[in-house]
Residue frames as a rotation matrix with the C-alpha (Angstrom) as fourth column:
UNK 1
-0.339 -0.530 0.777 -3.43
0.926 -0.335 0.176 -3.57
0.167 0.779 0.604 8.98
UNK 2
0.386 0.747 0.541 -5.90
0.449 -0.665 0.597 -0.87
0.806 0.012 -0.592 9.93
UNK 3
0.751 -0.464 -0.470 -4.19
0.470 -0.123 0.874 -0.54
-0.463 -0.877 0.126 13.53
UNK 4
0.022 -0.996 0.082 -0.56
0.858 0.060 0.510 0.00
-0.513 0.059 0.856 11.60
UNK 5
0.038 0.046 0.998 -1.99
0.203 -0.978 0.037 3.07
0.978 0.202 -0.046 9.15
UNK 6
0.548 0.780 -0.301 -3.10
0.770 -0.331 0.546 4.53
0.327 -0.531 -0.782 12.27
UNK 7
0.774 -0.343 -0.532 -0.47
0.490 -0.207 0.847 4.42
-0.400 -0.916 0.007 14.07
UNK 8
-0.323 -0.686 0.652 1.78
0.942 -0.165 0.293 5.50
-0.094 0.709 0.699 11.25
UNK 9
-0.025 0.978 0.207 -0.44
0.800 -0.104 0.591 8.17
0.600 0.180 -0.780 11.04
UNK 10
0.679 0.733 -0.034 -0.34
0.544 -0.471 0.694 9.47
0.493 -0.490 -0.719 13.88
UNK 11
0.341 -0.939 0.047 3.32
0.690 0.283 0.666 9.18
-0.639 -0.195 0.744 14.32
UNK 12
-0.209 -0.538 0.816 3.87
0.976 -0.167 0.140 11.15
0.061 0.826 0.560 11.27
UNK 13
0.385 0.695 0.607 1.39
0.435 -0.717 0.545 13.83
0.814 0.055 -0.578 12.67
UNK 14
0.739 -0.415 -0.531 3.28
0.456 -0.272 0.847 13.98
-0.496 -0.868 -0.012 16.06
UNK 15
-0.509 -0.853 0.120 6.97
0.780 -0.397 0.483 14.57
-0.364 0.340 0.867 13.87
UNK 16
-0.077 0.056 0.996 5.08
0.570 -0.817 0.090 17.21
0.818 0.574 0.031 11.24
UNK 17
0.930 0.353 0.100 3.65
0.187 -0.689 0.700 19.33
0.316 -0.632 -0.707 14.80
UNK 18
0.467 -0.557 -0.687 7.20
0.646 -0.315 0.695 19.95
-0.604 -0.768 0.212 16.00
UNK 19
0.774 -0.599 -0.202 9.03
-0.613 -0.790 -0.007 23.14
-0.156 0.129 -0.979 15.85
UNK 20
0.600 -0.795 -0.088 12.38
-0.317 -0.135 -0.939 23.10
0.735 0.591 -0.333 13.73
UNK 21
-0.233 -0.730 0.643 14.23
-0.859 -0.155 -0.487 22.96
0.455 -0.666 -0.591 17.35
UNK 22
0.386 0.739 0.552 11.87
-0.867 0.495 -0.057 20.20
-0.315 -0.457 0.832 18.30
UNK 23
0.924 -0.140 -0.355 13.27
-0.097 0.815 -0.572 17.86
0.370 0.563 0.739 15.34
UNK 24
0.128 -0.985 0.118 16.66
-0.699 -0.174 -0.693 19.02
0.703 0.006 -0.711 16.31
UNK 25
-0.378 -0.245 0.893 16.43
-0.893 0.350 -0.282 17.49
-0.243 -0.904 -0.351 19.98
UNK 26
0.541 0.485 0.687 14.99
-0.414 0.865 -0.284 14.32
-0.731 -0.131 0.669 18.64
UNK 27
0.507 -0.756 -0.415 17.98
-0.148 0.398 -0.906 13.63
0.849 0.520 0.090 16.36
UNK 28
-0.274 -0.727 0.629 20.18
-0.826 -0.156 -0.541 14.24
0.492 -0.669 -0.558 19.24
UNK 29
0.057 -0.012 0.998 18.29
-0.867 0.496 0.055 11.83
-0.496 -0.868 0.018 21.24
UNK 30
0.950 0.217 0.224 18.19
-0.167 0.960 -0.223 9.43
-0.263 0.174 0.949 18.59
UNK 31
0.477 -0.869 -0.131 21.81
-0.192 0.043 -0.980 9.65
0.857 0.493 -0.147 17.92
UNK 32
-0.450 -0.335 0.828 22.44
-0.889 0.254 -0.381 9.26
-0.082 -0.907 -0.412 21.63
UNK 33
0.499 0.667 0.553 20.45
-0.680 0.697 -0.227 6.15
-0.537 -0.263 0.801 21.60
UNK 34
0.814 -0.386 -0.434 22.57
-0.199 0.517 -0.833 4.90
0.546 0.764 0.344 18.46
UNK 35
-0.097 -0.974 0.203 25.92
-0.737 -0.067 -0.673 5.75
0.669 -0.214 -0.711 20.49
UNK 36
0.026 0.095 0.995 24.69
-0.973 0.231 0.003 4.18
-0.229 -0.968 0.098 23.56
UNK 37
0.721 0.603 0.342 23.58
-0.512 0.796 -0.324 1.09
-0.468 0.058 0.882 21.89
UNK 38
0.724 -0.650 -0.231 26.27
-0.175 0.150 -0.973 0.69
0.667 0.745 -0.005 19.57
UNK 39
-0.029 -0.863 0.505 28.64
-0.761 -0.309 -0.571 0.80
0.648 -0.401 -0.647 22.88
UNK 40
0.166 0.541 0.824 26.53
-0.733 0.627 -0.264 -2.06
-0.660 -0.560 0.501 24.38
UNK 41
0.837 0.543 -0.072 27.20
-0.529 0.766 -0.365 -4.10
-0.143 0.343 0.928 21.52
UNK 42
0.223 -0.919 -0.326 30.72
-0.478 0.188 -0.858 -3.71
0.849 0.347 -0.398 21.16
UNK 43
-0.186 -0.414 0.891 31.00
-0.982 0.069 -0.173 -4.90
0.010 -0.908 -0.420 24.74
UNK 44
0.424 0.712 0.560 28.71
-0.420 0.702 -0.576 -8.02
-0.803 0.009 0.596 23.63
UNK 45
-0.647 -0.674 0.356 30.93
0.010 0.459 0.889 -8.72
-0.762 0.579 -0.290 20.58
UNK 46
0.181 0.984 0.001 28.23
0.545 -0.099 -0.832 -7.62
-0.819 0.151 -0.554 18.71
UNK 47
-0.680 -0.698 0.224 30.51
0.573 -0.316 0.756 -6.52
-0.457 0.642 0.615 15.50
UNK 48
-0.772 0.255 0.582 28.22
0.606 0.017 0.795 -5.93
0.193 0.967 -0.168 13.01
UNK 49
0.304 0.917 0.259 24.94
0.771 -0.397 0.498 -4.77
0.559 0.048 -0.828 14.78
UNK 50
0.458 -0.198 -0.867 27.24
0.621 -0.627 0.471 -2.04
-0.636 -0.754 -0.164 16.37
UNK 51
-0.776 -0.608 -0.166 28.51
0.305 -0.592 0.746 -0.92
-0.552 0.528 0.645 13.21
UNK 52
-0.134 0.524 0.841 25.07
0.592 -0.638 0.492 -0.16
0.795 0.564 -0.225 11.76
UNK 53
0.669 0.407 -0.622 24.00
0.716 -0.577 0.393 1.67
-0.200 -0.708 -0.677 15.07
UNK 54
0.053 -0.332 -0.942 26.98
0.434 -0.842 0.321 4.00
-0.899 -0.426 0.100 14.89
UNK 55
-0.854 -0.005 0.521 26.35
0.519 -0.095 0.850 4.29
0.045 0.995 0.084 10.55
UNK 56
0.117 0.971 0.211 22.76
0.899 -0.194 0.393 5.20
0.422 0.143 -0.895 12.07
UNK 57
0.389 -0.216 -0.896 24.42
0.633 -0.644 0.430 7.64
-0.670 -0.734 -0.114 14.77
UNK 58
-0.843 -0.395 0.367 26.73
0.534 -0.523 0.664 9.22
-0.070 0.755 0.652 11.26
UNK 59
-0.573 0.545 0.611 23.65
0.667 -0.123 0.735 9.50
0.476 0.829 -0.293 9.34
UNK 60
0.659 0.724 -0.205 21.56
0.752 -0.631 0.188 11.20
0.007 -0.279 -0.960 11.76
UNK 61
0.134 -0.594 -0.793 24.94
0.549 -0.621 0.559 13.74
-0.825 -0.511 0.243 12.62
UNK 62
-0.728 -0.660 0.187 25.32
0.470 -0.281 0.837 14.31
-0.499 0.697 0.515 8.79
UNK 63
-0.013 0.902 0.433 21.53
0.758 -0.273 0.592 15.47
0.652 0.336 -0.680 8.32
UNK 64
0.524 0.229 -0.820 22.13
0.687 -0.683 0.248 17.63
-0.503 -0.694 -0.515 10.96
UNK 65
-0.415 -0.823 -0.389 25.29
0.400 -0.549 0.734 19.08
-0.817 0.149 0.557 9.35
UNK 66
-0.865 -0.039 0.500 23.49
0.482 -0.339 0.808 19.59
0.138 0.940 0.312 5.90
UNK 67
-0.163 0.878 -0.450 20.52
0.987 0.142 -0.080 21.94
-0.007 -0.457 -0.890 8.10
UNK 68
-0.183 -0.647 -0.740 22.89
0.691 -0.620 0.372 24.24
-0.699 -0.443 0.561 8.64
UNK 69
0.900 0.268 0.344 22.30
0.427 -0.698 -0.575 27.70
0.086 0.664 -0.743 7.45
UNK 70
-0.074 -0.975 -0.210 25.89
0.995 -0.085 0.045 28.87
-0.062 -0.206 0.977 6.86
UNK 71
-0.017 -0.469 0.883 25.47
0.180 -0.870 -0.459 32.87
0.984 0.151 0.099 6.69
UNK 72
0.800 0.443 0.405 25.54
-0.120 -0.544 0.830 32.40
0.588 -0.713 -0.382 10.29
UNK 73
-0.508 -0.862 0.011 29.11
-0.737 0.427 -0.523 32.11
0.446 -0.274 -0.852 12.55
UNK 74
-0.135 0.094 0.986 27.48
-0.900 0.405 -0.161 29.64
-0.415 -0.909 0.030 14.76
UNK 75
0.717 0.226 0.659 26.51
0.116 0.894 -0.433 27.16
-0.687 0.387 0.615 11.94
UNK 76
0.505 -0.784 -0.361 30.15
-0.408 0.152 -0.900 27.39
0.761 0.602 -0.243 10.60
UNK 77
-0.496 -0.506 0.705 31.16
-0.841 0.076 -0.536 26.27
0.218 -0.859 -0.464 14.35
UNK 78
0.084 0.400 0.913 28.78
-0.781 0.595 -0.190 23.82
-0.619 -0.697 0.362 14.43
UNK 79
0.640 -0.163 -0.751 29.52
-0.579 0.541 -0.610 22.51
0.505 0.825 0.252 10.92
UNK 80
-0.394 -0.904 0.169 33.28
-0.769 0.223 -0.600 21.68
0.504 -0.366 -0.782 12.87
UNK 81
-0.525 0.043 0.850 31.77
-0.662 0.606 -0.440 19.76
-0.534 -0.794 -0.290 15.67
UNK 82
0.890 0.412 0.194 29.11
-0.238 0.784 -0.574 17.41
-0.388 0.465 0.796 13.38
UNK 83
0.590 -0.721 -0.364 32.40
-0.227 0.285 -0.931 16.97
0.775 0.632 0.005 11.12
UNK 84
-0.684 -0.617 0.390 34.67
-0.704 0.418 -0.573 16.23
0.191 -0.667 -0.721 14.33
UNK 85
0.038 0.819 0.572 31.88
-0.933 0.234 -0.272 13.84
-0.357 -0.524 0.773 15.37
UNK 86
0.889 0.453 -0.065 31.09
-0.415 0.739 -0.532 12.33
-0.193 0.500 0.844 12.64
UNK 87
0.133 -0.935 -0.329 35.05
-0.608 0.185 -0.772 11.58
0.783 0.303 -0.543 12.00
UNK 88
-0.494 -0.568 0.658 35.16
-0.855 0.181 -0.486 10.01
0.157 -0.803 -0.576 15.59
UNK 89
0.266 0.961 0.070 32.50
-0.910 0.274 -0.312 7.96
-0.319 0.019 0.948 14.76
UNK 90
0.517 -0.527 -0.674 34.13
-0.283 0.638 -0.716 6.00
0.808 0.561 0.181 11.80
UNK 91
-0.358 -0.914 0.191 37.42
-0.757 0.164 -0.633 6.13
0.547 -0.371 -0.750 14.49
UNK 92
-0.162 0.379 0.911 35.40
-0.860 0.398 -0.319 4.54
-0.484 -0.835 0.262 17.44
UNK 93
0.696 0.521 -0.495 33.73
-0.715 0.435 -0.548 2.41
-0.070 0.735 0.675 14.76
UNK 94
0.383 -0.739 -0.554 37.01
-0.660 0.201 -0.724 0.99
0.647 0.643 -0.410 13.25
UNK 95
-0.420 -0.889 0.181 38.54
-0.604 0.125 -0.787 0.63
0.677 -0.440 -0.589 16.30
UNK 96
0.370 0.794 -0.482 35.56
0.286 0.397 0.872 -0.46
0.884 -0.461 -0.080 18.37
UNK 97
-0.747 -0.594 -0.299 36.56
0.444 -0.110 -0.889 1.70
0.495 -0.797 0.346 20.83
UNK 98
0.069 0.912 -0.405 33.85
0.875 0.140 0.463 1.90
0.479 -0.387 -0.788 23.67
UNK 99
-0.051 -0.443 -0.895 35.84
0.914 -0.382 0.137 4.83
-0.403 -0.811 0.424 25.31
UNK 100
-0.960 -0.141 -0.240 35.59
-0.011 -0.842 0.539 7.19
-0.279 0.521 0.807 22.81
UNK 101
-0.411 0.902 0.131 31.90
0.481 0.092 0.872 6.25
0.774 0.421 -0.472 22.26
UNK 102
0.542 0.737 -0.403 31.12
0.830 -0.398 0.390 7.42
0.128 -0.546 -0.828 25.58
UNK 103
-0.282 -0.040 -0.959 32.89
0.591 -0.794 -0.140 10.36
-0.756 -0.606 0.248 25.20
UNK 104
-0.975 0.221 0.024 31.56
-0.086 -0.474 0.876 11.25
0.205 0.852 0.481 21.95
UNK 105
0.123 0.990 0.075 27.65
0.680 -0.139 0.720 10.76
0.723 -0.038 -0.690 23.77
UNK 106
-0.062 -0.497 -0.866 28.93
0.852 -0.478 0.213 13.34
-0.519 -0.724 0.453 26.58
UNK 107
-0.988 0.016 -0.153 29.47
-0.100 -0.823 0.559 15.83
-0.117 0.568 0.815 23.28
UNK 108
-0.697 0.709 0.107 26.21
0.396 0.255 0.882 14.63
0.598 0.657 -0.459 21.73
UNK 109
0.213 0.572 -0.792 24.41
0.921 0.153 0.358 14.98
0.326 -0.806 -0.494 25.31
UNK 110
-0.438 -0.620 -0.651 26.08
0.695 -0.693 0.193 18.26
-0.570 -0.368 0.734 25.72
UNK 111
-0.995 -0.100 0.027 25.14
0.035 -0.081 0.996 19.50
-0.097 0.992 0.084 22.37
UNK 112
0.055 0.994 -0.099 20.91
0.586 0.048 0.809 18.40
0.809 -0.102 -0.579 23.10
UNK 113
0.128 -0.046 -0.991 21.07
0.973 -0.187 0.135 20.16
-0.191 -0.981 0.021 26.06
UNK 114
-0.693 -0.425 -0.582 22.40
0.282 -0.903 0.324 23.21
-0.663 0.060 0.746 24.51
UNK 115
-0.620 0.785 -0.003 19.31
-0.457 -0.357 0.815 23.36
0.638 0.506 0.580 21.88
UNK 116
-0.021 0.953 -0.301 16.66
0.711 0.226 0.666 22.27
0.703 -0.200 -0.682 24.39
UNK 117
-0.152 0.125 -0.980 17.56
0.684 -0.702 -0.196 25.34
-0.713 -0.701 0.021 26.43
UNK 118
-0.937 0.116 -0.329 17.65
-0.331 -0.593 0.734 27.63
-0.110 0.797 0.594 22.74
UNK 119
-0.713 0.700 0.038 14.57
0.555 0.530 0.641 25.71
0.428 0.478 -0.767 22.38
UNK 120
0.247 0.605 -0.757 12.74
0.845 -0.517 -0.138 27.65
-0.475 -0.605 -0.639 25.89
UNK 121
-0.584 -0.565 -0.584 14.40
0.515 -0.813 0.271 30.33
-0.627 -0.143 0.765 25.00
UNK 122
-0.825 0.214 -0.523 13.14
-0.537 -0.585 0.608 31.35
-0.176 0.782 0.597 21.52
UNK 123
-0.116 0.905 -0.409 9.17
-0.070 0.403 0.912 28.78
0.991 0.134 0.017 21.77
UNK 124
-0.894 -0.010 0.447 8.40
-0.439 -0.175 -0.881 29.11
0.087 -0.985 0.152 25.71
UNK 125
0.171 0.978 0.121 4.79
-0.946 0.197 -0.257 29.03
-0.275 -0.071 0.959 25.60
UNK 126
0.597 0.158 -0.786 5.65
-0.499 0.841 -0.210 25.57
0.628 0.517 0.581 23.31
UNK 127
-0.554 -0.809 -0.195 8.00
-0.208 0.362 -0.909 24.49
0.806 -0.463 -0.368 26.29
UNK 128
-0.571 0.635 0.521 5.59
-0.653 0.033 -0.757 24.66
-0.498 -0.772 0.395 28.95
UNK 129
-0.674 0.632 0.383 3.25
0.470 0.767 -0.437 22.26
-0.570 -0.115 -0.814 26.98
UNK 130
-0.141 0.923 -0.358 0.87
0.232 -0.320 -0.919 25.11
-0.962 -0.213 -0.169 25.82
């Protein structure tokens, strides 16, 4: 039991130490991880545990969407794309379509990529490690 605080702990200390852009790219990857998985199960007939993965893959897309500071144009453009997502989700979902799952981790992957370079940009020194 003493082992599990710990590690809880420490886990919780690792998430509080990241920059704002930091959390961002670790939604992304865990929402890629949902898509990915969720595209493995449908292939596996794997109904059910592929519909929570892509409910987990929503949920993370719809915390992103409610982050958003809107007095900015870019987080009225990105509102569009979490809301086109998250709509393609359900679709993919519904349908259990594996084809649209990997092209909805393509956006997603597209999307991390575009805030882990905003990320060097505006925290260097915190890119490099230091």
């Amino acid at each position: 039991m003493q082992y599990a605080n710990a590690y809880q702990e420490s886990k919780r200390y690792a998430i509080e130490s990241l920059s704002k852009g930091e959390v961002v790219i670790k939604l992304f990857e865990e929402a890629e991880k949902q898509v990915k998985m969720a595209s493995i199960l449908i292939e596996r007939e794997s109904i059910a545990k592929s519909y929570n993965c892509i409910a987990k893959a929503q949920k993370i897309i719809t915390s992103l969407n409610l982050s958003l500071d809107m007095q900015y144009p870019i987080s009225i453009e990105l509102n569009e794309m979490y809301n086109f997502i998250f709509d393609k989700l359900g679709e993919a979902n519904v349908n259990r379509d594996v084809q649209l799952l990997k092209d909805l981790l393509s956006l997603i992957n597209d999307l991390k990529d575009s805030f882990k370079e905003a990320e060097k940009i505006s925290n260097p020194k915190r890119s490099r490690g230091l």
